[in-house]
PyMOL CGO cylinders between C-alpha atoms (Angstrom):
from pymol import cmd
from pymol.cgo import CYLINDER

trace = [
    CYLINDER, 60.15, -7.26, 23.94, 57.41, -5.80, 25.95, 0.3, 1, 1, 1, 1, 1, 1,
    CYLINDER, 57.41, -5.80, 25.95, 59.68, -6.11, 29.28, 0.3, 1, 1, 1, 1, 1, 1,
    CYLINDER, 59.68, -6.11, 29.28, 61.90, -3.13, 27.84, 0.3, 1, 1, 1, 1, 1, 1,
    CYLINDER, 61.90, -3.13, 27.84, 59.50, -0.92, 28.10, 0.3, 1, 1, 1, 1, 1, 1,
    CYLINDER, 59.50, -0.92, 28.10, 58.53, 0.95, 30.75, 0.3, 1, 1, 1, 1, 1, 1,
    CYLINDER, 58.53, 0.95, 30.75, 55.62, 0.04, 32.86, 0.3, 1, 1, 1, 1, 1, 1,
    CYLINDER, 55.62, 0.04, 32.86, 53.39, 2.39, 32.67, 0.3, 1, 1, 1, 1, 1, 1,
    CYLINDER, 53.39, 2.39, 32.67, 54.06, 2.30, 28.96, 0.3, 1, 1, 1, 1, 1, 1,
    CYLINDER, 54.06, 2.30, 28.96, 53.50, -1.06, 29.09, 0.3, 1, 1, 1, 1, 1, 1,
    CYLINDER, 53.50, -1.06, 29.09, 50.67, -1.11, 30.91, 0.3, 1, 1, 1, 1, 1, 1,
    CYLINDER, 50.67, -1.11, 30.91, 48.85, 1.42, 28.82, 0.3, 1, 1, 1, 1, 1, 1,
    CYLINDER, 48.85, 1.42, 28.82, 49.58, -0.99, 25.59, 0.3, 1, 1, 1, 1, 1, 1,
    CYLINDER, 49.58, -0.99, 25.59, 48.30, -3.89, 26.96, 0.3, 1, 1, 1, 1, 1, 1,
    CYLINDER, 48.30, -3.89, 26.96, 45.35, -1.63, 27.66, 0.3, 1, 1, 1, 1, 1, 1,
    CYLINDER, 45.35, -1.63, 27.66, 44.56, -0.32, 24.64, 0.3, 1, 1, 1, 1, 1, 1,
    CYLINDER, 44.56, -0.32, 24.64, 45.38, -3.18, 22.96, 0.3, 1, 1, 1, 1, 1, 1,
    CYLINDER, 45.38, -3.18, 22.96, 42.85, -5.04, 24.71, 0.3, 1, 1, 1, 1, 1, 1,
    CYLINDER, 42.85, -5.04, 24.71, 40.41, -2.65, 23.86, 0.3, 1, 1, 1, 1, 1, 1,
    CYLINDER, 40.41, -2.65, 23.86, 41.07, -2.51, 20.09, 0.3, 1, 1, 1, 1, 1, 1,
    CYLINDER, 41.07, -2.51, 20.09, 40.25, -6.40, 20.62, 0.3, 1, 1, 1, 1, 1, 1,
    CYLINDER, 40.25, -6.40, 20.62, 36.86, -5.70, 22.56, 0.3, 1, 1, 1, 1, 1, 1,
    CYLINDER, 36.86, -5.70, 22.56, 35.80, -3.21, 19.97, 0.3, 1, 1, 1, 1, 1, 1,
    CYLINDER, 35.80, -3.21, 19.97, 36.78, -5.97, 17.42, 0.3, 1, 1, 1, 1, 1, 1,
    CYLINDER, 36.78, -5.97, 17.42, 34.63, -8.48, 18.60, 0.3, 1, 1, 1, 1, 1, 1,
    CYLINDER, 34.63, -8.48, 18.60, 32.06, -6.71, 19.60, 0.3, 1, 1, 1, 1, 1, 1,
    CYLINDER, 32.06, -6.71, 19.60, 31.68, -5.55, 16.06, 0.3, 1, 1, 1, 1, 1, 1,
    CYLINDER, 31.68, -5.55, 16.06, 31.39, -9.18, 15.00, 0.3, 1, 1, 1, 1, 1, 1,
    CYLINDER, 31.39, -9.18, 15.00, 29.00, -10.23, 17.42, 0.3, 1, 1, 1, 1, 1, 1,
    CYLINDER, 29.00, -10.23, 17.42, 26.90, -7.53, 16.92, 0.3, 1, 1, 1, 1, 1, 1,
    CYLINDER, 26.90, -7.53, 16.92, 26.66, -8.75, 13.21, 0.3, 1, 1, 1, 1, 1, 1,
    CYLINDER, 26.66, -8.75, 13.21, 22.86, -9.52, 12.74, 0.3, 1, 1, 1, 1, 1, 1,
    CYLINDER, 22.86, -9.52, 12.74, 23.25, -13.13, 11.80, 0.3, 1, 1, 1, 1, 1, 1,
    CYLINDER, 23.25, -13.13, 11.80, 22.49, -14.22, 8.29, 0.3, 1, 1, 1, 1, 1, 1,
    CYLINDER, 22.49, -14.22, 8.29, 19.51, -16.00, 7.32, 0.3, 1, 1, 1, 1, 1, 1,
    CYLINDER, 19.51, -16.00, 7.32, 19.71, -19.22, 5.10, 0.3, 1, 1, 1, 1, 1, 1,
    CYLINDER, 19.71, -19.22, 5.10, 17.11, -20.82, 3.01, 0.3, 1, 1, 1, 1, 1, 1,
    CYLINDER, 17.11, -20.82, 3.01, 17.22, -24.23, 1.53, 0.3, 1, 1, 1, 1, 1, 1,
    CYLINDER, 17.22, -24.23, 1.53, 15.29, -23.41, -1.72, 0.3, 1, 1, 1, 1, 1, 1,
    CYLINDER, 15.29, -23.41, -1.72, 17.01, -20.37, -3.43, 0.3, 1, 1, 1, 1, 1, 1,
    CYLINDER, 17.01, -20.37, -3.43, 19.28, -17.27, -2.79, 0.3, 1, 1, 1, 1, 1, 1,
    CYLINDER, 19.28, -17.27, -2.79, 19.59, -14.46, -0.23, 0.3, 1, 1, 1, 1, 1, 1,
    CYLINDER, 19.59, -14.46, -0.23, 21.32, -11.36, -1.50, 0.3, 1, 1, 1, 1, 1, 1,
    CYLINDER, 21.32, -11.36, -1.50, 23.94, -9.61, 1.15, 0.3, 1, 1, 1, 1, 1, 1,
    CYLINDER, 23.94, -9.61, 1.15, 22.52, -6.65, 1.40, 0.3, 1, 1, 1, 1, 1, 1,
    CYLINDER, 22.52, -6.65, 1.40, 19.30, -6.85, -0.96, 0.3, 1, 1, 1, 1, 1, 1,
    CYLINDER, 19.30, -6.85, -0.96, 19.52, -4.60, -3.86, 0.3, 1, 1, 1, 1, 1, 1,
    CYLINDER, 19.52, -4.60, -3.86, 17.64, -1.25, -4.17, 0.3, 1, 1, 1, 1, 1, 1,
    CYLINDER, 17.64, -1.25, -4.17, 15.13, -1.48, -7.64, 0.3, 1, 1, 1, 1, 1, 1,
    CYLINDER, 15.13, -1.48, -7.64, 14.96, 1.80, -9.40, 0.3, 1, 1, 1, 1, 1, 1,
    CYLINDER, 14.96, 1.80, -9.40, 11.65, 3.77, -9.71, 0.3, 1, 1, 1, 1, 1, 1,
    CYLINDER, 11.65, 3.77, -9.71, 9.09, 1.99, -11.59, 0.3, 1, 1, 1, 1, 1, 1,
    CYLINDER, 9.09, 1.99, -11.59, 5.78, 2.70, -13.16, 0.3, 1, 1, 1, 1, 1, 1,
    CYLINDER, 5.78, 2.70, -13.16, 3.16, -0.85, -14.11, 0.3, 1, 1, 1, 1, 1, 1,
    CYLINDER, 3.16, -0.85, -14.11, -0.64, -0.94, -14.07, 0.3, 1, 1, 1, 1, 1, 1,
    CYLINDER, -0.64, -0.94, -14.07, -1.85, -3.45, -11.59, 0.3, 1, 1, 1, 1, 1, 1,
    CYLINDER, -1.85, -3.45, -11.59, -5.26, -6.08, -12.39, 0.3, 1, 1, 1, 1, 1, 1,
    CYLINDER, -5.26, -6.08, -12.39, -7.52, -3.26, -11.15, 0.3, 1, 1, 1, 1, 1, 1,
    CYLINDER, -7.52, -3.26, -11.15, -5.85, -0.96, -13.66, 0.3, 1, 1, 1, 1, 1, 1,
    CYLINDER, -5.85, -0.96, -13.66, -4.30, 1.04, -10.84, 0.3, 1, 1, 1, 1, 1, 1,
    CYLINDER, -4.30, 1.04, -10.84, -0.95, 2.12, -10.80, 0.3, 1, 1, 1, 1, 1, 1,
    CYLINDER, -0.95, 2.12, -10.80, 1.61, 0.09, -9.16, 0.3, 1, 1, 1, 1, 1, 1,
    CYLINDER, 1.61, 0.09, -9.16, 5.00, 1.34, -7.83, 0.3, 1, 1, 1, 1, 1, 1,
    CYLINDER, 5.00, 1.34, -7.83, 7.58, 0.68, -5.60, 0.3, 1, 1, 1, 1, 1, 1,
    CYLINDER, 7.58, 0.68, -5.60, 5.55, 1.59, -2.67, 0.3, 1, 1, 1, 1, 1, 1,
    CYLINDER, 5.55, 1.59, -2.67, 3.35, -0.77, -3.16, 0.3, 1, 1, 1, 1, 1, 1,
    CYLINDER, 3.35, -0.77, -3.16, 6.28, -3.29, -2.08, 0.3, 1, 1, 1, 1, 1, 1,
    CYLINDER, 6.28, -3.29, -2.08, 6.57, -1.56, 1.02, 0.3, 1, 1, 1, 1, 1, 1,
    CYLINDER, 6.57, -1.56, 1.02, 5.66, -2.76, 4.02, 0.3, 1, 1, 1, 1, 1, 1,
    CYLINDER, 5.66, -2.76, 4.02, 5.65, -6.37, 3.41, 0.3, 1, 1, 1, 1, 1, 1,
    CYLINDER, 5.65, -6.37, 3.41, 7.55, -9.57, 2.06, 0.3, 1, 1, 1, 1, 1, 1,
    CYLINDER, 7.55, -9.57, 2.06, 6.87, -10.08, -1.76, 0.3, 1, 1, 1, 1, 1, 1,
    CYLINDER, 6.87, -10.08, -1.76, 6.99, -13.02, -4.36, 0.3, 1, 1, 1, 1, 1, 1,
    CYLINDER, 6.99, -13.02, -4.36, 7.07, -11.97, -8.10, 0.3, 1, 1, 1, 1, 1, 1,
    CYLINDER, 7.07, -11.97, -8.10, 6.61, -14.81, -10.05, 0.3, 1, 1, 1, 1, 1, 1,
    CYLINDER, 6.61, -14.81, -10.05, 7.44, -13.56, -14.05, 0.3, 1, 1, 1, 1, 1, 1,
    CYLINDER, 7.44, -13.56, -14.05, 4.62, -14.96, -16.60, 0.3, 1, 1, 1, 1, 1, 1,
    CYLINDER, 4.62, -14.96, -16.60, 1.93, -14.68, -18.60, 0.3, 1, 1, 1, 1, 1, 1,
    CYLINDER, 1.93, -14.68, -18.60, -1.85, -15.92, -18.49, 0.3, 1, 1, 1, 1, 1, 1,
    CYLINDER, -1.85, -15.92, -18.49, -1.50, -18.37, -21.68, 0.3, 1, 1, 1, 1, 1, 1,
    CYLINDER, -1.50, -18.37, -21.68, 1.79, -20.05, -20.90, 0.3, 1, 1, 1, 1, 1, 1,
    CYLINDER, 1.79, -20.05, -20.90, 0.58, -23.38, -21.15, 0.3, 1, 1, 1, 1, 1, 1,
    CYLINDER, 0.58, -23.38, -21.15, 2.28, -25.13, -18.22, 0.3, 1, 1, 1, 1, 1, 1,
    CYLINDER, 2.28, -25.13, -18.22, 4.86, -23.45, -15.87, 0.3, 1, 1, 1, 1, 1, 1,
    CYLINDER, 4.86, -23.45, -15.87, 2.62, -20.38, -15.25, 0.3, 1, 1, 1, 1, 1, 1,
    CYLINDER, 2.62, -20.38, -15.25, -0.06, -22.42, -13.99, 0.3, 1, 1, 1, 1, 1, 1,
    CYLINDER, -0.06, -22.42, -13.99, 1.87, -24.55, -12.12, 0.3, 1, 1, 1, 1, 1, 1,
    CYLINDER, 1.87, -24.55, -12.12, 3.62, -22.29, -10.41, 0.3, 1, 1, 1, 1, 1, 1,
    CYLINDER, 3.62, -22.29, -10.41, 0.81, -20.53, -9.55, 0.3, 1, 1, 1, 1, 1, 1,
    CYLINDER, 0.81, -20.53, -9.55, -1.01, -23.49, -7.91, 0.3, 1, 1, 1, 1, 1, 1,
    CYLINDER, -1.01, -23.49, -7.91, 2.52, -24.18, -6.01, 0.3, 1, 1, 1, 1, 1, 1,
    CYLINDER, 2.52, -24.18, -6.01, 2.00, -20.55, -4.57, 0.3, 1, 1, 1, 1, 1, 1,
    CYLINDER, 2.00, -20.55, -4.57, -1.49, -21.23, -3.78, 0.3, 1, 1, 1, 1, 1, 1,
    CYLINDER, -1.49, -21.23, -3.78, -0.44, -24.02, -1.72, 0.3, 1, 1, 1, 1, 1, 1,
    CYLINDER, -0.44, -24.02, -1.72, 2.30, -22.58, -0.04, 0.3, 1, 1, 1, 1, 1, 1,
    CYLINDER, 2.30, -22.58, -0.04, -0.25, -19.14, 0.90, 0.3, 1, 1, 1, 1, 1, 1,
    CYLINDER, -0.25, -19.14, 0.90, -2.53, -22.08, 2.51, 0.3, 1, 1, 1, 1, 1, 1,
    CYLINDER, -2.53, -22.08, 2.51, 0.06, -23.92, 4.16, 0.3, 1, 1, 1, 1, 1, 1,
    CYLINDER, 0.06, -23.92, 4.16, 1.20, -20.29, 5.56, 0.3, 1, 1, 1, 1, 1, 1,
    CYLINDER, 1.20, -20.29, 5.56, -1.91, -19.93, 7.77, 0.3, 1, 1, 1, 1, 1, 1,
    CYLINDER, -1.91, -19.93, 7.77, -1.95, -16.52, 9.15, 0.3, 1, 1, 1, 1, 1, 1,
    CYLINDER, -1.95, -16.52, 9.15, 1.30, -15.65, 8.35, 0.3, 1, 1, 1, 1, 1, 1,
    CYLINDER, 1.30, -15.65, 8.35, 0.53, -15.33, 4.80, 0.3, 1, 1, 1, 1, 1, 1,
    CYLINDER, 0.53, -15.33, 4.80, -1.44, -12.47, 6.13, 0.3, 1, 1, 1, 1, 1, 1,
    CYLINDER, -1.44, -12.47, 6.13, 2.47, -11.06, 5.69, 0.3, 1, 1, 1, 1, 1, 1,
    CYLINDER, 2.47, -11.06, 5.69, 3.23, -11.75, 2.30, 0.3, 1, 1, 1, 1, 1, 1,
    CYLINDER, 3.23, -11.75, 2.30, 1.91, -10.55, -1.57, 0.3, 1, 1, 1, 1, 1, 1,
    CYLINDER, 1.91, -10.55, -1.57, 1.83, -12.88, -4.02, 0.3, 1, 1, 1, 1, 1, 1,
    CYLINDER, 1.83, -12.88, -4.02, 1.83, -11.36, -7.35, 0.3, 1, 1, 1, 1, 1, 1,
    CYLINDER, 1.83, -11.36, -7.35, 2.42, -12.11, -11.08, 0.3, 1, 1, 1, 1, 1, 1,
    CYLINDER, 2.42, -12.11, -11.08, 4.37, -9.77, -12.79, 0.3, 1, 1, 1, 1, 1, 1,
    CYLINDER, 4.37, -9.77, -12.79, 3.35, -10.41, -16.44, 0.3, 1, 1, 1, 1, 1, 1,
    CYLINDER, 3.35, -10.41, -16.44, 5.51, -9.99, -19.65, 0.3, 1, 1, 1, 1, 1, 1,
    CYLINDER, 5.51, -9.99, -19.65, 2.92, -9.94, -22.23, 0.3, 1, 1, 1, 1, 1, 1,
    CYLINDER, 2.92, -9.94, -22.23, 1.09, -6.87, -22.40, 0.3, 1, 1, 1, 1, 1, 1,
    CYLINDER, 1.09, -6.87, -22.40, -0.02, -6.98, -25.20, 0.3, 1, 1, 1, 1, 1, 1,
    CYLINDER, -0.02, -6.98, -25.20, -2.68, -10.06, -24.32, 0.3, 1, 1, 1, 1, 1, 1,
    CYLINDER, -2.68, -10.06, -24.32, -2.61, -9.53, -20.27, 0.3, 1, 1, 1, 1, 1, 1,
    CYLINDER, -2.61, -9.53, -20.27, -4.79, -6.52, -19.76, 0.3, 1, 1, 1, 1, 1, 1,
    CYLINDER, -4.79, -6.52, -19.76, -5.94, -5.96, -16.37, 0.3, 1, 1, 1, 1, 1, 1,
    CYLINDER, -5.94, -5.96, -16.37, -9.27, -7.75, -16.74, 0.3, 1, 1, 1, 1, 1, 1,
    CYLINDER, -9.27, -7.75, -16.74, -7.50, -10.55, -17.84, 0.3, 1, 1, 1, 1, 1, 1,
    CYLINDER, -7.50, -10.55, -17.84, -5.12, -10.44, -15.71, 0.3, 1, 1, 1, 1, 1, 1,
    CYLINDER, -5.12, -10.44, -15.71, -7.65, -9.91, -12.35, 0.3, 1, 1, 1, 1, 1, 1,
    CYLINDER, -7.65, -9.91, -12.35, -9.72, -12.98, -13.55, 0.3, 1, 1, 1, 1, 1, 1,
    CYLINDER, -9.72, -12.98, -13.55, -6.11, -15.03, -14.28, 0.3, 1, 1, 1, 1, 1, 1,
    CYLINDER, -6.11, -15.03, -14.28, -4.81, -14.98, -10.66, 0.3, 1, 1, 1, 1, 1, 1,
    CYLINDER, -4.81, -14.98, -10.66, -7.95, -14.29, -8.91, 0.3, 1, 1, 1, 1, 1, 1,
    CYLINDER, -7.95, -14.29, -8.91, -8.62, -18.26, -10.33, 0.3, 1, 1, 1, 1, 1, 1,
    CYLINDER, -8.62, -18.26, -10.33, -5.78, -19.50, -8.07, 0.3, 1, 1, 1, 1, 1, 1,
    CYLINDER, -5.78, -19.50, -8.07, -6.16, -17.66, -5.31, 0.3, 1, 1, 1, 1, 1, 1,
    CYLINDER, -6.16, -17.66, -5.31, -8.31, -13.82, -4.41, 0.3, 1, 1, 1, 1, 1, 1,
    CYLINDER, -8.31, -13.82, -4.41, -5.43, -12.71, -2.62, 0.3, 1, 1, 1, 1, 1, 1,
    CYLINDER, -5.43, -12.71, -2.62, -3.20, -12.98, -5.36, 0.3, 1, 1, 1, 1, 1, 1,
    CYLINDER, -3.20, -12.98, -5.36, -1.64, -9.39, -7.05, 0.3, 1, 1, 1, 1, 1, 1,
    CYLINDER, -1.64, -9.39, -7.05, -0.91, -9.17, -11.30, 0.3, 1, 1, 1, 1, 1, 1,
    CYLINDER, -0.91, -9.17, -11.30, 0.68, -6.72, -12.60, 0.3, 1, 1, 1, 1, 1, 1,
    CYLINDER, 0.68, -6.72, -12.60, 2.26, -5.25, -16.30, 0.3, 1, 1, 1, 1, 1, 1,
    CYLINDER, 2.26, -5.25, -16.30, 3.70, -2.50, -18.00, 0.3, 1, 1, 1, 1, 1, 1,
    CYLINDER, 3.70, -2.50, -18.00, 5.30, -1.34, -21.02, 0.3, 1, 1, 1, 1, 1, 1,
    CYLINDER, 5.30, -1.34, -21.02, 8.35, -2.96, -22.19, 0.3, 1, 1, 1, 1, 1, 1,
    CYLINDER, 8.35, -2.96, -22.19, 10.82, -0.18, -21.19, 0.3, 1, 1, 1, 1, 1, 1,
    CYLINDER, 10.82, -0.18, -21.19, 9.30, -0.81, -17.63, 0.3, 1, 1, 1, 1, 1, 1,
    CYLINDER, 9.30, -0.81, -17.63, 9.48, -4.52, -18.10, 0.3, 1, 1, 1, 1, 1, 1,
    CYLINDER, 9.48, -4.52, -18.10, 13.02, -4.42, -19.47, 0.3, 1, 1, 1, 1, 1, 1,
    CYLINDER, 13.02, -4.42, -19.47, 14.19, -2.10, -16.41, 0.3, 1, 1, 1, 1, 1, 1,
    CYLINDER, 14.19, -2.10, -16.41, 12.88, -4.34, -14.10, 0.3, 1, 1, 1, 1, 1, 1,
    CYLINDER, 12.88, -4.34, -14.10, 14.19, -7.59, -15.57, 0.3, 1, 1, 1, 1, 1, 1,
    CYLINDER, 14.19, -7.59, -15.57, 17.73, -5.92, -15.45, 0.3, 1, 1, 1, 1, 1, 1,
    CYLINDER, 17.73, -5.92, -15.45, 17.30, -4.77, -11.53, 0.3, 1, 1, 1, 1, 1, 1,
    CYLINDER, 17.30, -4.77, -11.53, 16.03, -8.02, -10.72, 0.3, 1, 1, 1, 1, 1, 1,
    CYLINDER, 16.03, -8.02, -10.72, 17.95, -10.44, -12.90, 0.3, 1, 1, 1, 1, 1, 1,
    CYLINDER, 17.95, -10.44, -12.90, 15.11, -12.40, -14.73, 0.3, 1, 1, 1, 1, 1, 1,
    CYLINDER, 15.11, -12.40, -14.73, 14.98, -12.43, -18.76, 0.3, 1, 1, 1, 1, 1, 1,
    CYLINDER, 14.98, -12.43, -18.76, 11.95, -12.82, -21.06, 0.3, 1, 1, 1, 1, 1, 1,
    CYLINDER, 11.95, -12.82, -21.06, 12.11, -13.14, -24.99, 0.3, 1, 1, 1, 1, 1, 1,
    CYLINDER, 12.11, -13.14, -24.99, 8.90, -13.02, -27.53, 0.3, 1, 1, 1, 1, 1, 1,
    CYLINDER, 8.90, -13.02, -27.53, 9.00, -16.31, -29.69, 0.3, 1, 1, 1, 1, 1, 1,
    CYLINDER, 9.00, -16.31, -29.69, 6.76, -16.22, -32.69, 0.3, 1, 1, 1, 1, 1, 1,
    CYLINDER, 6.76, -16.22, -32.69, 3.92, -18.37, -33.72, 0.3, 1, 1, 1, 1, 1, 1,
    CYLINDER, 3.92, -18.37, -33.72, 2.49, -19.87, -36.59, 0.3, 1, 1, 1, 1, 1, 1,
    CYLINDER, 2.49, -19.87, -36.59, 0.45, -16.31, -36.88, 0.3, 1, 1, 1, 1, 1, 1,
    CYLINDER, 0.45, -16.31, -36.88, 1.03, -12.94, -35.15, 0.3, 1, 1, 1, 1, 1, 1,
    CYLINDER, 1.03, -12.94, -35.15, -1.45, -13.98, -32.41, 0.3, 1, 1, 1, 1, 1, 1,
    CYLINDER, -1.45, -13.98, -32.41, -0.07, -17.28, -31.27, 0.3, 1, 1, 1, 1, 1, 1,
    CYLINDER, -0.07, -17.28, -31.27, 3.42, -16.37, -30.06, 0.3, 1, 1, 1, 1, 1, 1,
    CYLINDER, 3.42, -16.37, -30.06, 4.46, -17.52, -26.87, 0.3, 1, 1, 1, 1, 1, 1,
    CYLINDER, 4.46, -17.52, -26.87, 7.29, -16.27, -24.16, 0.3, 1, 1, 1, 1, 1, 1,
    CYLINDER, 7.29, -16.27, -24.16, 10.39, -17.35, -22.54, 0.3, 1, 1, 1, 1, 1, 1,
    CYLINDER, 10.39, -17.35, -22.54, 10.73, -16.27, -19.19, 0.3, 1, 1, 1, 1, 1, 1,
    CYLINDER, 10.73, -16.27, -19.19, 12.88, -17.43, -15.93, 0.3, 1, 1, 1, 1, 1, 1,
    CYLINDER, 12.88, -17.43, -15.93, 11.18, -19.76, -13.64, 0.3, 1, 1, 1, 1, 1, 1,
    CYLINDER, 11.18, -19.76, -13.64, 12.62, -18.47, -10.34, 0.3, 1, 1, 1, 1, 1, 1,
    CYLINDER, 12.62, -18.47, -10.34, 10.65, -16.62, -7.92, 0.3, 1, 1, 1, 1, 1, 1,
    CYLINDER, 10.65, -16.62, -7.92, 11.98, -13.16, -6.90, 0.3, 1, 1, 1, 1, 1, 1,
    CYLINDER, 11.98, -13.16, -6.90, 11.53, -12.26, -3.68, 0.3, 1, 1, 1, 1, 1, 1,
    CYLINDER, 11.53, -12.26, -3.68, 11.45, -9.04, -2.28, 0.3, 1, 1, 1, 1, 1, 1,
    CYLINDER, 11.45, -9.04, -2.28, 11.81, -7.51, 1.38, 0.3, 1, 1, 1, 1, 1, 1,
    CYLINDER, 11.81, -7.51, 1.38, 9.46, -4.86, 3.11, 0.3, 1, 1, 1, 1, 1, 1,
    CYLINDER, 9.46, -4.86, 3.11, 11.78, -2.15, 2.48, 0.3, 1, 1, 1, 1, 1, 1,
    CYLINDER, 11.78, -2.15, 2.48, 11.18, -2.77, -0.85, 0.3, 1, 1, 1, 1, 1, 1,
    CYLINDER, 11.18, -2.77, -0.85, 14.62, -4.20, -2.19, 0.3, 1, 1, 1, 1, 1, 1,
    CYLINDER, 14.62, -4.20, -2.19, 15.39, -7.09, -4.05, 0.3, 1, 1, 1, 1, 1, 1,
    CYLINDER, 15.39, -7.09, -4.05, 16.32, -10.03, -1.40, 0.3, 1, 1, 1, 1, 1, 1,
    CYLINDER, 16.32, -10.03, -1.40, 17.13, -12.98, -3.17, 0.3, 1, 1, 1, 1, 1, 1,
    CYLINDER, 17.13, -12.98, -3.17, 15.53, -15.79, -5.57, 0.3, 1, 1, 1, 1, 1, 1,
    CYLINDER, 15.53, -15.79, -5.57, 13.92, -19.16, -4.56, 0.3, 1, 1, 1, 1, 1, 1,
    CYLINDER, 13.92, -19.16, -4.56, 14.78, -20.95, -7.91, 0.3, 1, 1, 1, 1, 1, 1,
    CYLINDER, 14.78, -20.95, -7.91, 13.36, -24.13, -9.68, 0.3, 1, 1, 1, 1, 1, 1,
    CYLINDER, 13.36, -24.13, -9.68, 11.78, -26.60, -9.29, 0.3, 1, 1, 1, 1, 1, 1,
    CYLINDER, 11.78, -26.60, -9.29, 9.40, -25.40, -6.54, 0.3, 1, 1, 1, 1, 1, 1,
    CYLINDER, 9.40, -25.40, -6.54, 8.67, -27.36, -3.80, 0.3, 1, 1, 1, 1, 1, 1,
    CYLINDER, 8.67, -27.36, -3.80, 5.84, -26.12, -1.84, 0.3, 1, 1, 1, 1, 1, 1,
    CYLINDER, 5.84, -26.12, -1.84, 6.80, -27.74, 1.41, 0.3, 1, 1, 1, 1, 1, 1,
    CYLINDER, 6.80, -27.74, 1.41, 10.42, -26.25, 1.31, 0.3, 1, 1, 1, 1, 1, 1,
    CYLINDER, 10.42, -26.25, 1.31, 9.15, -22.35, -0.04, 0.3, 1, 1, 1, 1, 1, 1,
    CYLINDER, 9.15, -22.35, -0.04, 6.64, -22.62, 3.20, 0.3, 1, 1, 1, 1, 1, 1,
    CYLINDER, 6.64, -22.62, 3.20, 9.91, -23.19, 5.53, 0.3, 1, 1, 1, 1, 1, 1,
    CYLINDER, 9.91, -23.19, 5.53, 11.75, -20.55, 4.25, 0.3, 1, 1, 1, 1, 1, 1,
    CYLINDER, 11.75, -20.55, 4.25, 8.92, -18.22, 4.03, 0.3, 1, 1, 1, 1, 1, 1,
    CYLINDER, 8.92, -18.22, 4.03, 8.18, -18.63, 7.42, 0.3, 1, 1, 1, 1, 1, 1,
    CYLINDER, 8.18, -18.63, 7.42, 11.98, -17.73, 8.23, 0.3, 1, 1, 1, 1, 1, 1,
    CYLINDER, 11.98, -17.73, 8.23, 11.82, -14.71, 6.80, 0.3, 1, 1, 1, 1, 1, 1,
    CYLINDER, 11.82, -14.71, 6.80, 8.46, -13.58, 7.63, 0.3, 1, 1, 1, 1, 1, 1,
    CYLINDER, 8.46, -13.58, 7.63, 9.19, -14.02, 11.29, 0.3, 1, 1, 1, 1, 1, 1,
    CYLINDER, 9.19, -14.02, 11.29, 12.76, -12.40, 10.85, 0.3, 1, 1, 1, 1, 1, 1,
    CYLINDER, 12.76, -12.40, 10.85, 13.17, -9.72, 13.39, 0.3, 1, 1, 1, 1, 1, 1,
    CYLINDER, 13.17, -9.72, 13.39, 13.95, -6.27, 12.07, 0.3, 1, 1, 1, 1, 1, 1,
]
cmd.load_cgo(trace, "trace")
């Protein structure tokens, strides 16, 4: 079909033609190339969080800039939950060792869903038992609720034998958030410290 046209016609086809294809492909190899972990979930793209207001264990406030700058892991709890909390946390202590200076990069932090027992004393003295470097943080429970919407976790009040003694459901999975301050993905349950130190070490040394 191309023979019946005109040379120079034709010529100028095959050119442009060939570089619609170049443009093509260069668009796909210019693609950054996605990143893959082996213990969770990368979001493409990371989600923005909406403006939020918590008190951290110094009784600061904490914001969204203070998850800029740096990779984060929010693990969701509360300072009595009897078993997952704690074991969770001592995972996360042993992955922040196993990091060696690259955990100079990351934030640990608890973000806790019982205010009304974790106040930033408690809190400080909670964390601060697994590891110094470790970050707590609370809020109300319009804060909490916004933030379990943006970043997918859920968390429900179960009552005890008295007012005192209730207990919470939470998720287990860690939420893990990027420098620019945007939900990235999950590493979900069970934790295995040996795999979480592989893929934080992927991301922390992910060029920008």
């Amino acid at each position: 079909m191309l023979n019946k046209i005109p040379a120079p016609l034709r010529f100028g086809l095959i050119a442009a033609l060939a570089a619609a294809l170049g443009l093509a492909l260069g668009v796909v190899f210019m693609q950054p190339k996605a990143i893959s972990i082996e213990s969770g979930t990368l979001l493409q793209p990371p989600r923005e969080l909406p403006a939020f207001a918590l008190t951290d264990a110094d009784g600061k406030p904490f914001t969204n800039a203070n998850l800029q700058g740096h990779w984060t892991v929010i693990f969701v709890g509360f300072t009595t939950c009897p078993d997952v909390c704690p074991a969770t946390l001592t995972t996360m202590k042993g992955v922040m060792a196993d990091l060696g200076p690259l955990a100079d990069q990351v934030q640990m932090m608890l973000l806790s869903i019982d205010p009304e027992r974790d106040t930033p004393e408690r809190l400080k003295s909670y964390v601060q038992y697994f590891d110094p470097r470790f970050k707590a943080a609370t809020g109300s429970t319009a804060e909490l609720d916004k933030l379990a919407r943006a970043m997918s976790f859920v968390y429900t009040k179960v009552p005890g034998a008295t007012p005192e003694t209730y207990t919470m459901d939470h998720s287990a999975a860690l939420i893990v958030i990027n420098p620019q301050g945007q939900l990235a993905g999950f590493f979900t349950a069970p934790h295995r410290q040996k795999a979480l130190v592989t893929d934080l070490t992927t991301l922390l040394k992910k060029k920008a």
